[in-house]
DRENDO-1510 file (C-alpha; in Angstrom, 1 decimal, always signed):
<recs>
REC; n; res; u; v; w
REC; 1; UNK; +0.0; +0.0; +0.0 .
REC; 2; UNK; +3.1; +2.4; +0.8 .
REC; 3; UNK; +4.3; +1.7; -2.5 .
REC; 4; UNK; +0.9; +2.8; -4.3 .
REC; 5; UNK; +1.1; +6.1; -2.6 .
REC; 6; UNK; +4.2; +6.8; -3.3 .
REC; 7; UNK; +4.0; +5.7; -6.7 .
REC; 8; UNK; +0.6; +8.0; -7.1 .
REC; 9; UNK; +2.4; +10.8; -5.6 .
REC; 10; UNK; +5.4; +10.7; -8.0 .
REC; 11; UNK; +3.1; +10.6; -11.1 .
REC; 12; UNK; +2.1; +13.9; -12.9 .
REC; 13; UNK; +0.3; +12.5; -16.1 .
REC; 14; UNK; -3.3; +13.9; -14.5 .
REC; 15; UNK; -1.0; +17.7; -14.0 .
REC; 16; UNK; -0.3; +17.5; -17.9 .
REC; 17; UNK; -4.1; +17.1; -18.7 .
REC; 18; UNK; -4.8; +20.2; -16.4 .
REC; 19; UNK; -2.1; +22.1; -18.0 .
REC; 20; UNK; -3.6; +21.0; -21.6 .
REC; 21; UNK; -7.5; +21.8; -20.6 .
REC; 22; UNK; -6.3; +25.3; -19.4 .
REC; 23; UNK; -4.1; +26.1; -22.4 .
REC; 24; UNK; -7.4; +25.3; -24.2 .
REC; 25; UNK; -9.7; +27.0; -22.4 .
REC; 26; UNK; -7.9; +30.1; -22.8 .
REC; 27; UNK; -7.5; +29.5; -26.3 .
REC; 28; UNK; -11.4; +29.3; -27.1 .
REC; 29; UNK; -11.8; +32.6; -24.7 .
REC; 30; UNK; -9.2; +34.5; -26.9 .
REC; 31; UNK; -11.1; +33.5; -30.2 .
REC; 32; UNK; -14.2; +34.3; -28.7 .
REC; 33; UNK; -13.0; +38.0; -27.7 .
REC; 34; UNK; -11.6; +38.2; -31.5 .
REC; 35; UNK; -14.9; +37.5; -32.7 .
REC; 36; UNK; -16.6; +39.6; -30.8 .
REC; 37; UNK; -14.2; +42.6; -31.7 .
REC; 38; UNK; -14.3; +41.8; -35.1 .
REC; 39; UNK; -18.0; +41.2; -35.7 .
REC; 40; UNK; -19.0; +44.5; -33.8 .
REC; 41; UNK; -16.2; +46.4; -36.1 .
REC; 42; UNK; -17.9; +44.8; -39.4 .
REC; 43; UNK; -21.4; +46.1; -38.3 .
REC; 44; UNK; -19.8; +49.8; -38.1 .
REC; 45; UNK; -18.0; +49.1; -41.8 .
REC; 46; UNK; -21.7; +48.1; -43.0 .
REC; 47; UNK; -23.0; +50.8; -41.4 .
REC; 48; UNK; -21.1; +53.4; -42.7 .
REC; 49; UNK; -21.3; +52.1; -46.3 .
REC; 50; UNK; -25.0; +52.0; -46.3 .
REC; 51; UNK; -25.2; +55.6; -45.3 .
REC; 52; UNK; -22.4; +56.7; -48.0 .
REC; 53; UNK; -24.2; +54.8; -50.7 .
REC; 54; UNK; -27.4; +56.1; -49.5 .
REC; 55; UNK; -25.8; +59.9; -50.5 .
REC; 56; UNK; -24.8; +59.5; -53.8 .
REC; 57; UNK; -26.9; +60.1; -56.6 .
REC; 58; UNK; -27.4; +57.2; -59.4 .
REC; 59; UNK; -27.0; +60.0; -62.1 .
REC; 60; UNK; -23.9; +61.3; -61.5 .
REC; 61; UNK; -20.6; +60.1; -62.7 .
REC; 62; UNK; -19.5; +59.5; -59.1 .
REC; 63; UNK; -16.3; +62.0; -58.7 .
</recs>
């Protein structure tokens, strides 16, 4: 039985796991925040473009 504990105590493949579900975690939270930041910044774009387009006038030569 003292063997067993010592052995469990000396192994750290559960630790690597941790380490890995962490890495990933923040990972998917980065991407998240990027596509947040990114979708709200293509909204403006559209935004902006459907007002400009709204200003011109079909008839003119456009410069």
């Amino acid at each position: 039985m003292i063997k067993f504990i010592k052995n469990f105590r000396k192994d750290e493949d559960g630790a690597v796991t941790v380490d890995w579900v962490v890495l990933t975690a923040a990972v998917v939270g980065l991407c998240a925040a990027a596509y947040s930041s990114i979708q709200s910044g293509a909204t403006d774009l559209t935004a902006d473009v459907q007002t400009y387009m709204g200003t011109l006038d079909p008839g003119s030569s456009g410069t």
